[in-house]
C-alpha positions as CSV (number, residue, x, y, z in Angstrom):
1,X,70.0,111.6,94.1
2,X,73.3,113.4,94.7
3,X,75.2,110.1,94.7
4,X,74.1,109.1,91.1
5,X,75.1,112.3,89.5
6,X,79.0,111.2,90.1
7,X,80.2,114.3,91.2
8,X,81.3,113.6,94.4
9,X,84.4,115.9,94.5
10,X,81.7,118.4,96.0
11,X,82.2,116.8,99.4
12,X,85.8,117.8,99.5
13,X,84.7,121.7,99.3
14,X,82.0,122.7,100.6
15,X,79.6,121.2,103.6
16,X,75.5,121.2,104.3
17,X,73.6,123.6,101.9
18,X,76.3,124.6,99.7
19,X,76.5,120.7,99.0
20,X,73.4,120.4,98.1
21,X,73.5,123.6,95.6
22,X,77.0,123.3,94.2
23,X,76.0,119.8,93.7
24,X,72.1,120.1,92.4
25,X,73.4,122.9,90.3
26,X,76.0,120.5,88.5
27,X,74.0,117.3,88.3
28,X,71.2,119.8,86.3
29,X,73.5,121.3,84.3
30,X,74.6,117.2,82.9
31,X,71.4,116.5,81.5
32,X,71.6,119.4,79.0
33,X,73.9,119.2,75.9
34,X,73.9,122.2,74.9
35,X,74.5,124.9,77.4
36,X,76.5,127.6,76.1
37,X,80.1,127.4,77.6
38,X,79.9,130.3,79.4
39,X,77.2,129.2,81.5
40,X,79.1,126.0,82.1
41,X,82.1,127.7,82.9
42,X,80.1,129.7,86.1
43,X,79.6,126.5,87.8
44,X,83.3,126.3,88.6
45,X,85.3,128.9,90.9
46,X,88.5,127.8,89.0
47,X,86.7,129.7,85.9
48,X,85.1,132.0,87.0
49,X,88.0,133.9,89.8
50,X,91.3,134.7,88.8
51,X,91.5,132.5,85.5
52,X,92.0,134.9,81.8
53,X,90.0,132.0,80.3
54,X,87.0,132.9,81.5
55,X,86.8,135.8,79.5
56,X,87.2,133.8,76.1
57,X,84.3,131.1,76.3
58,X,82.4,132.7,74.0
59,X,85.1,132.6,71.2
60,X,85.7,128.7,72.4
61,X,82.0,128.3,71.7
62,X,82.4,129.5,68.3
63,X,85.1,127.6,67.5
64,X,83.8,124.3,69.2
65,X,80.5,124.2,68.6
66,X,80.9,122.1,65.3
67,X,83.3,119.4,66.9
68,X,80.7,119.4,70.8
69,X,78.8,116.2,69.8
70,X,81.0,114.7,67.7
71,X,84.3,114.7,69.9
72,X,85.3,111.7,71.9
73,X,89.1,112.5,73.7
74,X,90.0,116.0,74.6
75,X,93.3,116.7,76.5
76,X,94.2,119.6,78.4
77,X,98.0,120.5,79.5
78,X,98.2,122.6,82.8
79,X,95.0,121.3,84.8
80,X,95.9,123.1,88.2
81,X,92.7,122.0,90.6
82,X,90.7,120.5,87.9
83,X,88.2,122.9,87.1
84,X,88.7,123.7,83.6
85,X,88.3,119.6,82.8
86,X,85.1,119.4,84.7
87,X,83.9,122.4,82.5
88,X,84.9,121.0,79.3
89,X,83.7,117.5,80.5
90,X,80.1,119.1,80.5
91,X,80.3,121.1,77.4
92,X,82.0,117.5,75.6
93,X,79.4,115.1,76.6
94,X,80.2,112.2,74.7
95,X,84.0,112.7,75.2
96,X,87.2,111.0,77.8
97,X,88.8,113.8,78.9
98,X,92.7,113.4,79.5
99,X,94.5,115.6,81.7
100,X,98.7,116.7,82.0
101,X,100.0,118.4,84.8
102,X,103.0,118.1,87.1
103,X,100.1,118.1,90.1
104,X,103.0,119.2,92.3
105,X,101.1,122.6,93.1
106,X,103.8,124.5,90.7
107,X,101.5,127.1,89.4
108,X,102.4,128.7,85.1
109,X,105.7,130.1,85.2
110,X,106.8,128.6,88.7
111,X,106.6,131.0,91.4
112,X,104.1,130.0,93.3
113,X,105.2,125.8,94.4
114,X,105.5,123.7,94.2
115,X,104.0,122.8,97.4
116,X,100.1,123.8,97.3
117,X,98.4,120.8,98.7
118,X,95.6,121.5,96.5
119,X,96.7,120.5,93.5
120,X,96.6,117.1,94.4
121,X,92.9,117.4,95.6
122,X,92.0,116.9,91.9
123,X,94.6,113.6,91.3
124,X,93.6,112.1,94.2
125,X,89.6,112.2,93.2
126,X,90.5,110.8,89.5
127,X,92.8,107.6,90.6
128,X,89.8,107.2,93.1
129,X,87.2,106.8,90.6
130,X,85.4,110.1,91.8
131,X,85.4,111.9,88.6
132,X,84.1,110.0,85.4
133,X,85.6,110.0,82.3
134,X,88.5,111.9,83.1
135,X,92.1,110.0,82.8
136,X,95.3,111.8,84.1
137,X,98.9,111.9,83.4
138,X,102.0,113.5,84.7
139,X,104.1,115.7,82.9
140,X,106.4,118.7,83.2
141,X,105.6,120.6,79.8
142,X,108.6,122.6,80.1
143,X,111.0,119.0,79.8
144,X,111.0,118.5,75.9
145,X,111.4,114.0,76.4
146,X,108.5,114.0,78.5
147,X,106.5,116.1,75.8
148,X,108.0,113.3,73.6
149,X,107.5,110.7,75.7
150,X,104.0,111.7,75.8
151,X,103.6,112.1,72.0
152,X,105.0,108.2,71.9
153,X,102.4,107.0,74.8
154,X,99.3,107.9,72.3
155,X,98.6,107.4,69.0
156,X,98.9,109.9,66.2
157,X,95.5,111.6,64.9
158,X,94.0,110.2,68.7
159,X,92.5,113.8,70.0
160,X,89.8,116.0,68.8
161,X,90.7,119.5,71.0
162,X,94.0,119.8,72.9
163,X,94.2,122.9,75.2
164,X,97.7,124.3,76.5
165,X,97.1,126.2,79.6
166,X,100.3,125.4,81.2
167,X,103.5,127.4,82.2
168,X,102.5,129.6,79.7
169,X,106.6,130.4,78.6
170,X,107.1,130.9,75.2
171,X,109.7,127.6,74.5
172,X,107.1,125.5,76.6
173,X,103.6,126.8,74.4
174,X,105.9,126.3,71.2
175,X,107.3,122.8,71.9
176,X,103.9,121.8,73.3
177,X,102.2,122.7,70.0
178,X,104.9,120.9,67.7
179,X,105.2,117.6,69.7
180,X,101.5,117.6,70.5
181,X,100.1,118.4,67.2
182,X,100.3,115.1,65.5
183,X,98.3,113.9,68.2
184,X,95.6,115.9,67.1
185,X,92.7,113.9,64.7
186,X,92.3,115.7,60.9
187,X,89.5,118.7,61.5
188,X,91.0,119.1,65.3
189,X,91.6,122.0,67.1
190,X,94.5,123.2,69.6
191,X,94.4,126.1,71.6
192,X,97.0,128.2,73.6
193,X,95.8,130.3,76.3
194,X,96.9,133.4,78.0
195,X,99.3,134.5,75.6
196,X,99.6,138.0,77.1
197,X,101.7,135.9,79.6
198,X,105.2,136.6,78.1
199,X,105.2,140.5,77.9
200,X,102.2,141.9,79.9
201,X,103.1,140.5,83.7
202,X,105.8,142.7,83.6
203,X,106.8,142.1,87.2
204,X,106.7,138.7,86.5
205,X,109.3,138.6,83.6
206,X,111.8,139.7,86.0
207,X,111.2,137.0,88.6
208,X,114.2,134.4,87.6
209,X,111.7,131.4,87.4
210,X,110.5,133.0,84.3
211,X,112.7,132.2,82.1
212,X,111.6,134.6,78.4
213,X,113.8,137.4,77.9
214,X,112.3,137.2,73.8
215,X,109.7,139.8,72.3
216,X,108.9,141.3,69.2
217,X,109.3,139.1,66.1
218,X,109.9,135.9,68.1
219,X,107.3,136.1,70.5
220,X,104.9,132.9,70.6
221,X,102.1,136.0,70.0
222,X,104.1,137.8,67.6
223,X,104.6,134.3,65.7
224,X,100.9,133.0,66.2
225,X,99.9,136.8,64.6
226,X,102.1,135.6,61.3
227,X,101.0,132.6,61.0
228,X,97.2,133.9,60.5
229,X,98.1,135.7,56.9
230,X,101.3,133.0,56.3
231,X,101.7,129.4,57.4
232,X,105.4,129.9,56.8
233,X,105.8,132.2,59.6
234,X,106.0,129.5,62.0
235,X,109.6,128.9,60.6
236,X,110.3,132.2,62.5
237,X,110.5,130.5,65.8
238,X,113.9,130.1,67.5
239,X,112.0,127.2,69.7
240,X,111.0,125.3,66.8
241,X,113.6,123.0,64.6
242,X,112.8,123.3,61.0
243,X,111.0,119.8,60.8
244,X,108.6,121.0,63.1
245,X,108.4,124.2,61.5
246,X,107.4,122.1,58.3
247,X,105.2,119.8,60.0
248,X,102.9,122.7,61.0
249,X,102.9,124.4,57.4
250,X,101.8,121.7,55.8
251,X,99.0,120.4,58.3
252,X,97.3,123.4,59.8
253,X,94.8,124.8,58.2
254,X,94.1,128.0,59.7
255,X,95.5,130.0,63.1
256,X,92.8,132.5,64.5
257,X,94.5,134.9,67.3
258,X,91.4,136.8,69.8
259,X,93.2,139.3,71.7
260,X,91.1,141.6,73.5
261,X,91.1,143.7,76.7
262,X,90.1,141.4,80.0
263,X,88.5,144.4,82.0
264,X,89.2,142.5,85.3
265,X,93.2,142.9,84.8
266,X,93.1,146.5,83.5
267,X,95.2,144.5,80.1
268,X,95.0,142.7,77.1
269,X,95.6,139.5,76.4
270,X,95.0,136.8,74.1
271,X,93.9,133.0,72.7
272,X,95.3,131.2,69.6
273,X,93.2,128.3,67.7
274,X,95.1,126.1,65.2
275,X,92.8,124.0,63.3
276,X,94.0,121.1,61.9
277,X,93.6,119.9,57.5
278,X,90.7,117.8,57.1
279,X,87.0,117.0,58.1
280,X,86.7,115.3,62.1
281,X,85.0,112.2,61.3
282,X,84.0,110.5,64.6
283,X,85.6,106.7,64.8
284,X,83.4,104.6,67.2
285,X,84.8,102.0,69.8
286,X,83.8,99.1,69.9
287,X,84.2,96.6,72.8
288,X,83.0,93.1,73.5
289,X,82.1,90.5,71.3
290,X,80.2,90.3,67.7
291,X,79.9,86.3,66.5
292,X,78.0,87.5,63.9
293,X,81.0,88.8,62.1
294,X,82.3,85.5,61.6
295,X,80.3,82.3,60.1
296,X,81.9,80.0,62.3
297,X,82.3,82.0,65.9
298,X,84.9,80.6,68.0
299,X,83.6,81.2,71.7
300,X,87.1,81.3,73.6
301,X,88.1,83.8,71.2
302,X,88.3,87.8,72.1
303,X,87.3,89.2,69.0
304,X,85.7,92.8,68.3
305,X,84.5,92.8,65.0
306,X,84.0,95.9,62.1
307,X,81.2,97.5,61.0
308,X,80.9,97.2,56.9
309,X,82.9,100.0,55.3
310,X,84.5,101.5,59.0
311,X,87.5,102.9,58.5
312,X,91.0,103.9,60.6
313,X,91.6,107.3,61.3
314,X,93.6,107.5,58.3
315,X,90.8,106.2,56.1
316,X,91.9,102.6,55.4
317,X,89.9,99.6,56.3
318,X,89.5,98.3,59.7
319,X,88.8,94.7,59.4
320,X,87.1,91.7,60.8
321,X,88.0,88.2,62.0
322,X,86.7,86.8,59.0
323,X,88.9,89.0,56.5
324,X,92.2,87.4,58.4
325,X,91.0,83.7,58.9
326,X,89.3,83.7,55.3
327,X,92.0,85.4,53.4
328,X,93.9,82.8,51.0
329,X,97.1,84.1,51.7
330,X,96.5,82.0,54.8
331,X,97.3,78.7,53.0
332,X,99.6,80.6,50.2
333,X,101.8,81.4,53.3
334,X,102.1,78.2,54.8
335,X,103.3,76.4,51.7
336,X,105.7,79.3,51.4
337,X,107.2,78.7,54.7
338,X,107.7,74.6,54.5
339,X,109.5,75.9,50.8
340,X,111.3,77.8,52.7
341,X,112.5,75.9,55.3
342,X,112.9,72.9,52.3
343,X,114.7,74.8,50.0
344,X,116.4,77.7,51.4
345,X,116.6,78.2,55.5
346,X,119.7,77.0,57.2
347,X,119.4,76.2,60.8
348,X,116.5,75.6,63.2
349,X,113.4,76.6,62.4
350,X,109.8,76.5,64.6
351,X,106.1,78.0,64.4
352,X,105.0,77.4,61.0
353,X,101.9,79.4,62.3
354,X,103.9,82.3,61.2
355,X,101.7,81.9,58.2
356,X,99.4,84.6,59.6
357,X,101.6,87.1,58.4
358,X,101.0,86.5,54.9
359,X,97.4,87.7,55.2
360,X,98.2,90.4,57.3
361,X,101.3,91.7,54.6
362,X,98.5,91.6,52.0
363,X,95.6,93.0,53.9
364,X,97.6,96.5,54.4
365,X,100.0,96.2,51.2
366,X,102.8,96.8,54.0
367,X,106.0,98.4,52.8
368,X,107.6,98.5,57.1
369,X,107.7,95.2,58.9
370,X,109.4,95.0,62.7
371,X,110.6,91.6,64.0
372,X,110.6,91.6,67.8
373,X,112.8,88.1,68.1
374,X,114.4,87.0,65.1
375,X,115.9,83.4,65.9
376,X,117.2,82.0,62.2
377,X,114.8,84.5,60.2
378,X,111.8,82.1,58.8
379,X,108.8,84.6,59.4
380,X,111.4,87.3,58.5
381,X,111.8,85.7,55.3
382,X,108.2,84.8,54.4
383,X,107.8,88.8,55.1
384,X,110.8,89.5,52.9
385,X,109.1,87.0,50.0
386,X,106.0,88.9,50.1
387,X,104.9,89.5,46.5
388,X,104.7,93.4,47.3
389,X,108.0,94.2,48.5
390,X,108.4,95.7,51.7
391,X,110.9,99.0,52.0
392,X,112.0,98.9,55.7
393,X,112.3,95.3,57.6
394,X,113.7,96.2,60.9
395,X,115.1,93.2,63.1
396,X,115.2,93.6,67.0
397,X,116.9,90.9,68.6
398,X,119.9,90.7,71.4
399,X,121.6,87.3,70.2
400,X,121.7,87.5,66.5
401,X,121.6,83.6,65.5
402,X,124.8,82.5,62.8
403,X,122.4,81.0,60.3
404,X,120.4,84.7,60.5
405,X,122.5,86.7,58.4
406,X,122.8,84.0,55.4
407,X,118.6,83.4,55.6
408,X,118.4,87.4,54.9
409,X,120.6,87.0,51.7
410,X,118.8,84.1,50.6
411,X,115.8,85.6,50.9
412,X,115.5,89.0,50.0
413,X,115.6,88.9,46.2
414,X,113.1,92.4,46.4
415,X,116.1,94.2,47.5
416,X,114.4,95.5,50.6
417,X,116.5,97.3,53.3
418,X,116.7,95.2,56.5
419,X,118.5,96.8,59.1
420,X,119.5,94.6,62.5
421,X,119.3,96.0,65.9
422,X,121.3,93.7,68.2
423,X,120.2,94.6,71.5
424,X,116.8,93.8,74.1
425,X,113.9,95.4,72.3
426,X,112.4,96.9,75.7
427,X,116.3,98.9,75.8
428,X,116.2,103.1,75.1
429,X,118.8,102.2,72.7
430,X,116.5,99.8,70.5
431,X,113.4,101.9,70.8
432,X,115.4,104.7,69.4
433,X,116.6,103.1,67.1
434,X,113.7,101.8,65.2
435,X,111.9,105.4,65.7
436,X,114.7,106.7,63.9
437,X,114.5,104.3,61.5
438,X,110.8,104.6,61.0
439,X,111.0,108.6,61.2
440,X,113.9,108.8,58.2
441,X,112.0,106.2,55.9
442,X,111.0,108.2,52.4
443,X,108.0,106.7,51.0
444,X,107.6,109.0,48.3
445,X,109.1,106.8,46.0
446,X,106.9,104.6,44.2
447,X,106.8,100.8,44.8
448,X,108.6,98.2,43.3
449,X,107.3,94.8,42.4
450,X,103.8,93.4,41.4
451,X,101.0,96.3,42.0
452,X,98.5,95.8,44.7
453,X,95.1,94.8,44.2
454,X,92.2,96.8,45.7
455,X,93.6,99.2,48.4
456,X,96.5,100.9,46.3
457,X,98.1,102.0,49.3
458,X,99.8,100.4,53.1
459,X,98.5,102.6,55.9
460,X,102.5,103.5,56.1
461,X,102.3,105.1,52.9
462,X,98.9,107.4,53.8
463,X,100.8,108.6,57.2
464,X,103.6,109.2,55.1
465,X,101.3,111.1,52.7
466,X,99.6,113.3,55.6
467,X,102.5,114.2,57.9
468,X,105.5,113.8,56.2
469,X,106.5,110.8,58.6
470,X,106.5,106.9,57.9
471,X,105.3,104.2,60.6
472,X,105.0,100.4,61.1
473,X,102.4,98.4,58.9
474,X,102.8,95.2,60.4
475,X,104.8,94.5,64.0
476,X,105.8,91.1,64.8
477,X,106.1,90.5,68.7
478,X,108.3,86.7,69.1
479,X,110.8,87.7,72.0
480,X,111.0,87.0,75.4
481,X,108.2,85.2,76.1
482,X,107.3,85.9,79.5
483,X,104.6,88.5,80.3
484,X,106.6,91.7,81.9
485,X,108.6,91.3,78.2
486,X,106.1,90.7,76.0
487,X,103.8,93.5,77.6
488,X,106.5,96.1,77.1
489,X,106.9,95.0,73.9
490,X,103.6,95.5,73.1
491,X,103.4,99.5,74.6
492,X,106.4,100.3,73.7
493,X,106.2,100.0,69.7
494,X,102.6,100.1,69.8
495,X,103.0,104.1,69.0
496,X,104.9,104.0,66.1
497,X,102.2,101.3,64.9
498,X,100.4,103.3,61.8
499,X,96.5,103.5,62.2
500,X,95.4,100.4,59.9
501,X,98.3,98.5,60.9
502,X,98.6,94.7,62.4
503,X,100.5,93.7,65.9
504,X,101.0,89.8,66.0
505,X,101.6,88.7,69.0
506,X,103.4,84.8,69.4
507,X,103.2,81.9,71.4
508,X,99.7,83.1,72.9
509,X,97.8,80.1,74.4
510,X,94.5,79.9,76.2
511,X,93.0,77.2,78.1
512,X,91.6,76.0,75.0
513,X,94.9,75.8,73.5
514,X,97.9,74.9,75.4
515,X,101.5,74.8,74.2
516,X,102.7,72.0,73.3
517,X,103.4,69.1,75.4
518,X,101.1,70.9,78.3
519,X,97.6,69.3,77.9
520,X,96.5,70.4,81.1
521,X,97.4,73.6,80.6
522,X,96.2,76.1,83.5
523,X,96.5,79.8,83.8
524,X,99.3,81.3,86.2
525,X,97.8,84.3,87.9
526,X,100.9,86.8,87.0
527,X,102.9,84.7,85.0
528,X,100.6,83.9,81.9
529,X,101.5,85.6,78.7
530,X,97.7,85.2,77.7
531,X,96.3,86.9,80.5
532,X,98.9,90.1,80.1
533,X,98.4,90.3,76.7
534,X,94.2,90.3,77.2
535,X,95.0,93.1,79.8
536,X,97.3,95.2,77.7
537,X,95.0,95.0,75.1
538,X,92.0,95.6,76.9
539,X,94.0,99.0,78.5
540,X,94.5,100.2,75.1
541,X,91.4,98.9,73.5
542,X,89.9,102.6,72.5
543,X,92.4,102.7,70.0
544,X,92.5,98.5,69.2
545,X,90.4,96.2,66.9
546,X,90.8,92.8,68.7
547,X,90.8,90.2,65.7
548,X,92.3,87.7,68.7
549,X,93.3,84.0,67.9
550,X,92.4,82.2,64.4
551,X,91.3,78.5,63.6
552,X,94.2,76.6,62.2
553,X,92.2,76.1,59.0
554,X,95.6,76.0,56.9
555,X,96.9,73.0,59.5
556,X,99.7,74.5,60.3
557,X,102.6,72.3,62.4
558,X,103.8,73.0,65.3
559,X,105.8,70.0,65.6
560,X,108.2,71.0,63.3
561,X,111.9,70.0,62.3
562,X,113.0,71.2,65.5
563,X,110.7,69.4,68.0
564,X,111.1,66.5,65.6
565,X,114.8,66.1,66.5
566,X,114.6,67.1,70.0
567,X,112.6,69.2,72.2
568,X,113.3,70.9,75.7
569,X,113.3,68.8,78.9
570,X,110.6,70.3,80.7
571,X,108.3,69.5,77.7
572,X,106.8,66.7,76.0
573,X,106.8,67.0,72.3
574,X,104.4,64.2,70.7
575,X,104.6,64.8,67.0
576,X,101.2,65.5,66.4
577,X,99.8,68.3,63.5
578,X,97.2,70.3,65.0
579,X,94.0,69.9,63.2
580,X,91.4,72.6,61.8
581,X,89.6,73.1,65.4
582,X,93.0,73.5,67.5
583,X,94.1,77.5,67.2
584,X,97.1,79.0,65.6
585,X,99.3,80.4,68.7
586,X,99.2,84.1,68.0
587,X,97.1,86.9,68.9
588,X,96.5,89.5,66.3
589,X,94.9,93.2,66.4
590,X,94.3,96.1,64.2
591,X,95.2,99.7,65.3
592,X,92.7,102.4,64.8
């Protein structure tokens, strides 16, 4: 009976009856939903001795109650031996819980580790599958890139309640609440704990580990106290810069400090909430397969379909296989392209399949497009064609061809701005880059060009709208085509991706679809781009809608002008055009 309840950590702690207790007590507790926190909080030593928090679940309760059944991902920085996630697991019962820590036994402000061996008690259980639905990271909150490394890792708008009960110094709780915030979902809530941590452990201040020196006006309590009667206030903070400071004006919606006396310490301390603008609205996951989203299933093909009218967590339609392999821009595309590469494009040219773009342009009204390969520019070009004229085009590629250059002129009559980035796209240099890019994009001016039908807006747009910050509608992956590449590619843009917006993934084959010249195409454990790309997807897949392969109902060619006059050794090229039940060689999702 013990075994089924999943809590198996028990047997790391305690031994014979106090097994059986600790564990019975736990497993009961599981089955009901509704416990008030404090009682789930009593379960766990790590709450109840020596921990502030204890002494502020009934002001969590308040707080939480409306977002307990509708949560689903809840992240807490500073996790120490883990008790605190196990307590929120219980009182979140539908929810992942993620968890950020140094797990180095470095205890708040430092002066105790690191070194504790307990602290990796807790680390060691997770990664062994001993404590369900909990997922943990590293991270030293008091190192500002890994805080933005961590904002880059997840989506925007991906958590319902982040809790910072880390180091607990002032720069760290401030920097964790501006980087972090965007991560939290419209109607979310982050808390900061213990903020009697920066003036009331006296003999702590002096201990040079702790590094705050700062009180009165620029204290993070002092600050948080503003910011109840004036959102402005946060402005105040000499750990903030002024974007961040703006950021947080214009998306919180309220700041509630409880400071009270905690009878145990003989003091007062203190916990902020900051609740973010808009209503939680709870965004299932799906996984698996639905054929009954399409008329015409294709059985080899991954595809997790939409329920009518769901939505991204920006509001904008999330859609199915059929709104991508039915859309007409499908075959409007294609007979762009061969005018293209008749008329205009100088230079080699392959993948006509580059088509799919054209629906995916349309379906989200994109005004940013990124290019991961660029070769001579064709797919760039159809994108810069686009009857809605795009704003940003952003080109990533480390050999920029000769003929690339003179297809951008040719092509981009709308004026859009295309900016090259000549280096390898998995580089720090070319990530920055773009997220600069992306981050100093205005898209408060109105757009140019013919006026969209139905959905008046790109997903880009709405971010823009929300948090003052653009993102990528549409990212096209055609680099290096072997899997470590192509995977990085993938995880490493996939944040700055807006919720609503297309990744298109080339040159994806499965059995059922080789490359060409390769008939007997078989899967190479390791070295298949298909298989990494199903797993990539598959580890991000609670923030993915999988539209997967389409049919090649526009008969697209992929024996084009450039297989026609000579292909690689290694291959055969037969000049064959794939018919309507072969597969275009791309692999397309929607984010969340």
């Amino acid at each position: 009976m013990l075994l089924k309840c999943g809590f198996l950590w028990v047997e790391h702690r305690v031994l014979g009856c106090a097994l059986v207790l600790i564990a019975s007590s736990v497993c009961a507790g599981a089955t009901d939903a509704d416990e008030p926190l404090r009682v789930l909080g009593e379960r766990y030593p790590g709450i109840t001795e020596n921990n502030m928090k204890y002494f502020f679940l009934d002001e969590y309760d308040s707080i939480l109650d409306p977002l307990r059944h509708e949560a689903t991902r809840i992240a807490e920085v500073g996790v120490w031996l883990g008790d605190g996630i196990r307590m929120w697991r219980d009182y979140f019962a539908q929810a992942k819980l993620f968890g950020f820590d140094t797990f180095d036994g470095t205890f708040g402000w430092g002066i105790y580790g690191p070194g504790d061996p307990q602290a990796a008690v807790f680390w060691n259980a997770v990664q062994e599958g001993r404590e369900p639905r909990v997922e943990l990271h590293k991270l030293n909150q008091s190192v500002t890139a890994e805080l933005e490394a961590l904002h880059k890792k997840f989506p925007n708008d991906f958590f319902d309640f982040i809790v910072d009960d880390g180091s607990h110094k002032m720069k760290d709780m401030a920097q964790t609440l501006a980087i972090l915030f965007p991560l939290l979902r419209p109607g979310g809530v982050f808390a900061i704990e213990d903020l009697c941590s920066e003036s009331a452990f006296g003999h702590y201040e002096q201990d040079p580990k702790y590094d705050q020196k700062l009180h009165g006006e620029q204290s993070i309590l002092r600050l948080l106290q503003n910011a109840e009667e004036d959102l402005s206030a946060f402005a105040q903070s000499p750990f903030l810069t002024t974007a961040q400071a703006h950021f947080l004006e214009a998306n919180v919606a309220w700041v509630h400090v409880v400071w009270k006396a905690v009878p145990k310490y003989v003091q007062e301390c203190g916990v902020a909430f900051i609740k973010r603008k808009g209503e939680l609205t709870r965004v299932p996951v799906h996984s698996g397969s639905d054929a009954s989203a399409s008329p015409n299933p294709e059985p080899t093909v991954p595809v997790v379909s939409s329920d009518a009218g769901r939505k991204s967590r920006l509001g904008l339609p999330i859609f199915a296989v059929a709104d991508v392999q039915n859309h007409p821009a499908l075959v409007t595309g294609l007979a762009e392209l061969r005018r293209l590469e008749r008329a205009v494009l100088v230079g080699p040219t392959f993948h006509e399949h580059a088509h799919v773009l054209a629906a995916l342009l349309e379906l989200t009204h994109a005004r940013t497009y990124l290019e991961v390969g660029v070769y001579t520019g064709a797919s760039c070009c159809l994108a810069l064609q686009h009857s809605r004229p795009l704003e940003l085009a952003i080109l990533v590629d480390p050999s920029i061809n000769p003929h690339l250059r003179a297809n951008v002129k040719a092509c981009n009559t709308h004026g859009t701005t295309v900016e090259e980035i000549p280096t390898q796209s998995q580089s720090p240099d070319a990530m920055e880059a773009v997220a600069y890019l992306v981050d100093s994009l205005d898209l408060s001016r109105p757009r140019t060009g013919a006026a969209p039908s139905g959905a008046s807006f790109s997903p880009s747009e709405v971010a823009f709208a929300k948090n003052g910050a653009a993102c990528l509608d549409v990212l096209y992956i055609d680099g290096a085509h072997d899997p470590q590449s192509a995977t990085q590619d993938f995880e490493y843009y996939l944040p700055l991706v807006c919720s609503g917006g297309f990744i298109l993934v080339d040159d994806y084959y499965s059995v059922d679809n080789p490359p060409v010249g390769i008939p007997n195409y078989k899967r190479v454990p390791g070295e298949d781009l298909s298989e990494a790309i199903e797993k990539v997807v598959e580890e991000h897949s609670e923030f993915l809608n999988v539209i997967g392969q389409l049919r090649n109902t526009a008969g697209s060619d992929f024996t084009d002008k450039y297989f026609s006059t000579g292909c690689p050794g290694h291959l055969e090229c037969p000049a064959v055009r794939f018919d309507k039940p072969r597969m275009v060689s791309n692999f397309v999702v929607q984010k969340l």
